[in-house]
N, C-alpha and C positions, 0 to 999 in steps of 0.2 A: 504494500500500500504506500503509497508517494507519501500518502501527507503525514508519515511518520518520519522521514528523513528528508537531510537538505536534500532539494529539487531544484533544478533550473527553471525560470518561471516559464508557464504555457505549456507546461510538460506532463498534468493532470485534468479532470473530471470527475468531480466529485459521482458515485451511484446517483441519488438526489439529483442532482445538475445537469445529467446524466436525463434522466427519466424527463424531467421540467423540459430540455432541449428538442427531447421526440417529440411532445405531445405536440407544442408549438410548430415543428416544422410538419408534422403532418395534417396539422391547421393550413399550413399555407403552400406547402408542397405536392409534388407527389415523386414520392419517396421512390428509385429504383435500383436496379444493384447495377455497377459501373459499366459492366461486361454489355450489360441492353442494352444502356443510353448509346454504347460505341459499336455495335453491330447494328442497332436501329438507325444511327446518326449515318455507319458505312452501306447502308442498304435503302440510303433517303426514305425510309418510311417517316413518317410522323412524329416527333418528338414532344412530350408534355411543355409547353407553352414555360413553368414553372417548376422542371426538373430540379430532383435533389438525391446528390446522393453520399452516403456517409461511410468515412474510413477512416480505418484505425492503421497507425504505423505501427512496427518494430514487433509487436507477436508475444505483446506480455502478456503473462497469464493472467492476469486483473482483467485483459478482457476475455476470460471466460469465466472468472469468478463471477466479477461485478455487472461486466456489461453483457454478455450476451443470454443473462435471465430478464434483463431490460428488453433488449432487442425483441427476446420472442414475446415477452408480455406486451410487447405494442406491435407485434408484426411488422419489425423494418426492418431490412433487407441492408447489408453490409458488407465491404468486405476489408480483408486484414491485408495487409504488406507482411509477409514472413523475412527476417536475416534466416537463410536455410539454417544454415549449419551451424548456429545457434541455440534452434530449438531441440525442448528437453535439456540443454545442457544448464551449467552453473555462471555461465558466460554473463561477464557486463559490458554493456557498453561504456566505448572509453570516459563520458562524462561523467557516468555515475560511478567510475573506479576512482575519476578526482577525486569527487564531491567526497566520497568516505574518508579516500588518505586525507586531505586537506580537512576535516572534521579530526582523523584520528590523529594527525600531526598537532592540531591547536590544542587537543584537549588531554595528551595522553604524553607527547611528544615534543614539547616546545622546543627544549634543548636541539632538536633536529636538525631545523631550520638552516643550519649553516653547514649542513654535508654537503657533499658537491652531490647526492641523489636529489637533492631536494633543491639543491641552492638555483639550479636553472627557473625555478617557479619565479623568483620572485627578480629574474628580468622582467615577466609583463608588465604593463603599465596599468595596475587595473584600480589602483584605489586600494586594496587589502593589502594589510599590515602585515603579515605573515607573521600574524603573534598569538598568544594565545587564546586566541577566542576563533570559533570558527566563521568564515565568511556568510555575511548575509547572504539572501538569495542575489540581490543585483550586482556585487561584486564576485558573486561565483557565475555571472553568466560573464562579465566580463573578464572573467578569468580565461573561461571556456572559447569564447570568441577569442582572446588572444593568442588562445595555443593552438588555433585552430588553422595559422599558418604552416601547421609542419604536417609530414604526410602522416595518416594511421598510422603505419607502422613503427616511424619511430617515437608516435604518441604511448602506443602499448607498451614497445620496448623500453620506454624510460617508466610510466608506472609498474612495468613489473620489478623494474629496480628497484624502485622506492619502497614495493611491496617486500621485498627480501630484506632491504637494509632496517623496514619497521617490525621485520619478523612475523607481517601478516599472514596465516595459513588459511585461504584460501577454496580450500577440498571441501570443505564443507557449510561453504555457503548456501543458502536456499534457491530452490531452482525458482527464478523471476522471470520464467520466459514461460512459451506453453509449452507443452507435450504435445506429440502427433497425435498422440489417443485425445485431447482435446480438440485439437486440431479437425480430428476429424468428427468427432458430435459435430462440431458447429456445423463443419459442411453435410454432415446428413441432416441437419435441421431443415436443408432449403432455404434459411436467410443468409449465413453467411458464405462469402464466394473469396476467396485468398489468391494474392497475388504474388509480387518475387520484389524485395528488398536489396537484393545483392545474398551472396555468401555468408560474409561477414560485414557487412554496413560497410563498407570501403565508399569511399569517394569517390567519382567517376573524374575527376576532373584533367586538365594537360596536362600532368606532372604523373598519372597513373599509367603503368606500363601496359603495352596491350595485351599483353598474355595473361595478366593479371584483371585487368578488363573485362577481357574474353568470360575467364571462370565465375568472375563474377557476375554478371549478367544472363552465361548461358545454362553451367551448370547448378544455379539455383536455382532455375525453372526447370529442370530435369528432376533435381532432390527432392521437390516437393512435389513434382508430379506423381513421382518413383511413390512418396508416401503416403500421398492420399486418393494416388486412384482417378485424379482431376485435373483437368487441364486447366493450366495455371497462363491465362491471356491477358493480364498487367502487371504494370510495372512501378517503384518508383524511385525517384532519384535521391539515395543517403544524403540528407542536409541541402536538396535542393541541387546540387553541383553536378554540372556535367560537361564534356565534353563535345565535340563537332562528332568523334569518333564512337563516343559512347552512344551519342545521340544514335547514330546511324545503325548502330546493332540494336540498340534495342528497337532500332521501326525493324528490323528484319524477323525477329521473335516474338513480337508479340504486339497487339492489337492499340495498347498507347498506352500511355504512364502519365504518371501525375508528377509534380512539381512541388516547391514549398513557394509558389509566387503567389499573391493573395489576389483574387478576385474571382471573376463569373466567366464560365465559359457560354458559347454559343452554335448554331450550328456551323461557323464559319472557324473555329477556333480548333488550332492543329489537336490533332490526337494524342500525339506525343508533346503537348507541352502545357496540359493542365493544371488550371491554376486551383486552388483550394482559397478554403477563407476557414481559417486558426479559430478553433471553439475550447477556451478552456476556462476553468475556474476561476484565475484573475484577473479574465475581463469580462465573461458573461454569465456572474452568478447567479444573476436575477433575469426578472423576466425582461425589463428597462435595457438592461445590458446589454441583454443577446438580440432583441430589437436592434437594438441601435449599430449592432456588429454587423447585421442583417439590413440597414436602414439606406433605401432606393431599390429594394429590390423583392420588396415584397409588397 
């Protein structure tokens, strides 16, 4: 559950917040699962004048704890971004691997701070003190956007250092992703329909090799096909980022992807380069809120 541990903000949905959001948008929508609107949209049949339709990134298991007893109790049709080879595993993502060192550094670890595992943190320019107290939310995202000029991997490679030099073990962390056996209820439900994240959330962007590319985009639509039986026809881009080349493999595999660029699509709006609009607890907790998130377009 997010709202137990530091979070980078926009990164939750309260159950509650959650349920208040359906009811309203199937007030003003009509709600359909991604794969229709782009088989209907590539076959010019007719499209609902006020399509809507709702995704979940990264394939945590809160969304089958919390949300998807939501989904069937209002019959709305979903689908998830899976990282394959992530799921069922003990895996974090590299944000929330900060988010705990930099909590367990301030509160366990002060003295740390000036190892050279540690000491590259506090180049970024973010405002935190790198002292004992752990960063608010707004200075842990500005943490996160700063490190976010270096590639994955040597984002991982240096917190697994940090993890060995704090003596963190690791092995038995709780698993915060789904299982395939989850995985798969949803998809015999008929509302939820899952698409392909990457591998491992890698970045797509100029600086990603293409072999590495490659795995990423093609065999995680393989993995998850391999384990659910389902053919896995979207896509989306880890952090929004992509490349000319990434672009171009993923029109070759599959039907179109989404984006992290905010706004409304149309029927004139590329397949592959879907924009969304961000729903989460610190801007539309209320009814007012999620209006006005929503406001010219309803």
């Amino acid at each position: 559950d997010a709202r137990t541990r530091l979070e980078e903000p926009g990164m939750m949905v309260a159950p509650d917040t959650l349920r208040q959001h359906l009811r309203l948008v199937h007030d003003l929508f009509d709600v359909i699962p991604l794969s229709e609107w782009l088989e209907r949209k590539a076959r010019q049949q007719p499209l609902p004048a006020k399509a809507c339709v709702i995704t979940f990134d990264d394939g945590w298991a809160d969304n089958h704890e919390y949300a998807f007893p939501i989904l069937r109790e209002s019959a709305t049709p979903a689908t998830i971004f899976l990282v394959s080879d992530m799921i069922g595993t003990r895996g974090q993502f590299w944000p929330e691997r900060l988010a705990r060192l930099l909590t367990m550094v301030a509160t366990q670890h002060a003295d740390k701070w000036s190892d050279p595992a540690l000491a590259w943190l506090q180049q970024t320019e973010t405002g935190y003190a790198f002292a004992a107290a752990p960063p608010n939310t707004e200075e842990l995202t500005r943490i996160i956007a700063a490190i976010k000029i270096m590639p994955d991997r040597e984002i991982h490679a240096r917190l697994d250092t940090m993890e060995t030099v704090l003596g963190l073990d690791t092995s038995r962390d709780p698993v915060s992703l789904l299982s395939w056996k989850q995985v798969r209820e949803m998809l015999d439900s008929g509302l939820v329909e899952v698409g392909s994240h990457t591998c491992h959330h890698v970045r797509l962007d100029v600086d990603t090799p293409m072999d590495l590319m490659q795995r990423e985009i093609t065999t995680s639509q393989t993995v998850i096909e391999n384990n659910t039986g389902k053919p896995v026809k979207t896509f989306c881009f880890p952090n929004g980022d992509f490349s000319p080349a990434a672009l171009d493999l993923v029109r070759q595999h599959y039907i179109g992807a989404v984006t992290t660029q905010s706004g409304w699509n149309t029927g004139t709006t590329d397949n592959y380069l879907l924009a969304r609009i961000g729903i989460h607890d610190d801007i539309t907790r209320d009814r007012t809120a999620f209006l006005a998130r929503l406001s010219g377009w309803v």
